[in-house]
C-alpha atoms as an extended CHARMM CRD file, in Angstrom:
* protein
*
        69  EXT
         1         1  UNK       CA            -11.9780000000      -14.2190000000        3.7880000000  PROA      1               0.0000000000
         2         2  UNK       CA            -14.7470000000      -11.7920000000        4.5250000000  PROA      2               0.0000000000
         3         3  UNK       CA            -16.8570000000       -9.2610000000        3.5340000000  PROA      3               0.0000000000
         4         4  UNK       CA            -16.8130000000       -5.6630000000        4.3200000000  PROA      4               0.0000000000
         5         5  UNK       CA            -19.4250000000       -3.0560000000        4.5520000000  PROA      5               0.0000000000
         6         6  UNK       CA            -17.6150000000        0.6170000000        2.7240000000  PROA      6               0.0000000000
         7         7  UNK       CA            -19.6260000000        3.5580000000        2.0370000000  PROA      7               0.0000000000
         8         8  UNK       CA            -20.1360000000        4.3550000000       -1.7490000000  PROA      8               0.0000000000
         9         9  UNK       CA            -17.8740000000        7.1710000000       -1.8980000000  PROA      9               0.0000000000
        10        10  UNK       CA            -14.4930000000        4.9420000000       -0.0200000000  PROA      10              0.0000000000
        11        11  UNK       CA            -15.7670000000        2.5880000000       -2.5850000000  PROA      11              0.0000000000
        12        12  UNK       CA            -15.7600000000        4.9010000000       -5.9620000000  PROA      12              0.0000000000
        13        13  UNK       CA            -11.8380000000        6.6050000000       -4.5060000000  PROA      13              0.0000000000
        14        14  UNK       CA            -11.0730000000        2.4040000000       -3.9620000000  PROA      14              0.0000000000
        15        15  UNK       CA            -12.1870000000        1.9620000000       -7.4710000000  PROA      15              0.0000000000
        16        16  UNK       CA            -10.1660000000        4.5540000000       -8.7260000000  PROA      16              0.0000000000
        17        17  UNK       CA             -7.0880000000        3.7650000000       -7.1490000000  PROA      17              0.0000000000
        18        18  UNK       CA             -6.6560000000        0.5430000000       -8.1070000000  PROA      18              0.0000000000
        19        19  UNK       CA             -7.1490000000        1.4580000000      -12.0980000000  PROA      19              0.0000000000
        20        20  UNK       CA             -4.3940000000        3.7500000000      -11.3490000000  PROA      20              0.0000000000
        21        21  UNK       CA             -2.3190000000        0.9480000000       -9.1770000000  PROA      21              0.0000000000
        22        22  UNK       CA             -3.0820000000       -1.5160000000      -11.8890000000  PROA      22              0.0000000000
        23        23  UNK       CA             -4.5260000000       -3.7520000000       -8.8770000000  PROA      23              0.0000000000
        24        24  UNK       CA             -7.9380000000       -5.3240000000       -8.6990000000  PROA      24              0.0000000000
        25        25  UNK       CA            -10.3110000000       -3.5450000000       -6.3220000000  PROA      25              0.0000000000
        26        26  UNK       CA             -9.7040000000       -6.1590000000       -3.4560000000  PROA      26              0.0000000000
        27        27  UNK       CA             -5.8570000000       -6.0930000000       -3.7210000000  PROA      27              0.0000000000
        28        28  UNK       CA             -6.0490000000       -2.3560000000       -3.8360000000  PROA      28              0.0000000000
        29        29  UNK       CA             -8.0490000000       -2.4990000000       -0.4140000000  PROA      29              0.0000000000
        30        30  UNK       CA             -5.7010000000       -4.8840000000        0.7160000000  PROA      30              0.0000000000
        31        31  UNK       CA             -2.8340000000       -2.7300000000        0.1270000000  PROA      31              0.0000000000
        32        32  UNK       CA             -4.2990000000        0.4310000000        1.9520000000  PROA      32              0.0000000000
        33        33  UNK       CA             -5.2070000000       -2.0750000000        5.1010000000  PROA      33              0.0000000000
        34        34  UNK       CA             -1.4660000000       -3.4410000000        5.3680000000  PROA      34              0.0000000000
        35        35  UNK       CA              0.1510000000        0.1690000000        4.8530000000  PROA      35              0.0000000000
        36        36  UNK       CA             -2.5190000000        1.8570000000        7.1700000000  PROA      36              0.0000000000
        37        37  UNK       CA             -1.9120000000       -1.1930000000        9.7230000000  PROA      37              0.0000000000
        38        38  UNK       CA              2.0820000000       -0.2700000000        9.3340000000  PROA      38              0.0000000000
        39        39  UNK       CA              1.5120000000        2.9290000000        9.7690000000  PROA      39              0.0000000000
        40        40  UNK       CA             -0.4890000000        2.6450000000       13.0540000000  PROA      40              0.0000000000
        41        41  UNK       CA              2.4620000000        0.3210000000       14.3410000000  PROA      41              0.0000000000
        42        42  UNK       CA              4.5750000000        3.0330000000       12.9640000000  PROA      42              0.0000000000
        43        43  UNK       CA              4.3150000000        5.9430000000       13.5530000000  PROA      43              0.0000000000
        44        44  UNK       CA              7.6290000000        7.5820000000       13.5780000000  PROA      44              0.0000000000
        45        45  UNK       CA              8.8520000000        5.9740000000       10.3580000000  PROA      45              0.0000000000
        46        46  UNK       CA              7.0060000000        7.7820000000        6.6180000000  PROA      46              0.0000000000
        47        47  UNK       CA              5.3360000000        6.5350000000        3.8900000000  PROA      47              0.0000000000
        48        48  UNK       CA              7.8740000000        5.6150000000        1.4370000000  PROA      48              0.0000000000
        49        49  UNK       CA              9.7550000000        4.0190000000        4.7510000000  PROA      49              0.0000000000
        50        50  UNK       CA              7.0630000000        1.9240000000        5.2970000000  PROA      50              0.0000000000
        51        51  UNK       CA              6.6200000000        0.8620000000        1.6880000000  PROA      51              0.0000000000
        52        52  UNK       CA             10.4220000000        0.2180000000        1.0150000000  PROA      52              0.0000000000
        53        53  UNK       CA             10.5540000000       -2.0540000000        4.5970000000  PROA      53              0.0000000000
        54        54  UNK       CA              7.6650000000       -3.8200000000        2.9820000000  PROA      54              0.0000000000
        55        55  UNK       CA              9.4060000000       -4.3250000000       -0.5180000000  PROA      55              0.0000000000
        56        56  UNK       CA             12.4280000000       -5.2270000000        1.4680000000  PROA      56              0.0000000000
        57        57  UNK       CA             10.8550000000       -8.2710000000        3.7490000000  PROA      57              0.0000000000
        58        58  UNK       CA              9.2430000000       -9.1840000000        0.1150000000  PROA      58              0.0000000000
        59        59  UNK       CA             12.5610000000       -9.6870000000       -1.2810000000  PROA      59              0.0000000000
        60        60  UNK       CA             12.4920000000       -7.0510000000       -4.0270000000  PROA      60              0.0000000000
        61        61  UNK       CA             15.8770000000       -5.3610000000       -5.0020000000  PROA      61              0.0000000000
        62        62  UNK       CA             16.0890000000       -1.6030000000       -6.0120000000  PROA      62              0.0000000000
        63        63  UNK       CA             18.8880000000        0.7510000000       -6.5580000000  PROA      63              0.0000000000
        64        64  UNK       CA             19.0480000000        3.1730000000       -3.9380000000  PROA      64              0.0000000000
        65        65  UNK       CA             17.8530000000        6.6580000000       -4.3040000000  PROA      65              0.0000000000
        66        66  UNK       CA             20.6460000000        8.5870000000       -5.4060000000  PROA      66              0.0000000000
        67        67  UNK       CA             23.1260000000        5.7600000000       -6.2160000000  PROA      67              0.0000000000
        68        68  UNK       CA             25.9060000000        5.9340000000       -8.4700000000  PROA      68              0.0000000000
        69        69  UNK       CA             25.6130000000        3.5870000000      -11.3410000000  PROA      69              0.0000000000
């Protein structure tokens, strides 16, 4: 584990995404690394591809967009 240096104002938008994500602040910096990390490796595939991939390899289940139920 380490320590990073962010500027006050990634710091206050950090802060306020992770009341909104319902993480703490170091999970929700965590989650923007790993999905900005994808992304780089990525490039061709979007957002929500990345983020259902990740839910995916975590072994979470979800109905399809779309399905019939």
């Amino acid at each position: 584990m380490g320590i990073i240096n962010l500027d006050d104002e990634l710091h206050d938008q950090l802060r306020r995404a992770s009341s909104v994500s319902c993480r703490s602040v170091n999970a929700q910096a965590a989650f923007w690394i790993r999905i900005g990390m994808a992304c780089e490796l990525n490039p061709t595939l979007s957002f929500n591809q990345i983020v259902a991939r990740e839910l995916q390899e975590a072994g979470v289940s979800y109905p399809l967009a779309g399905a019939a139920k």
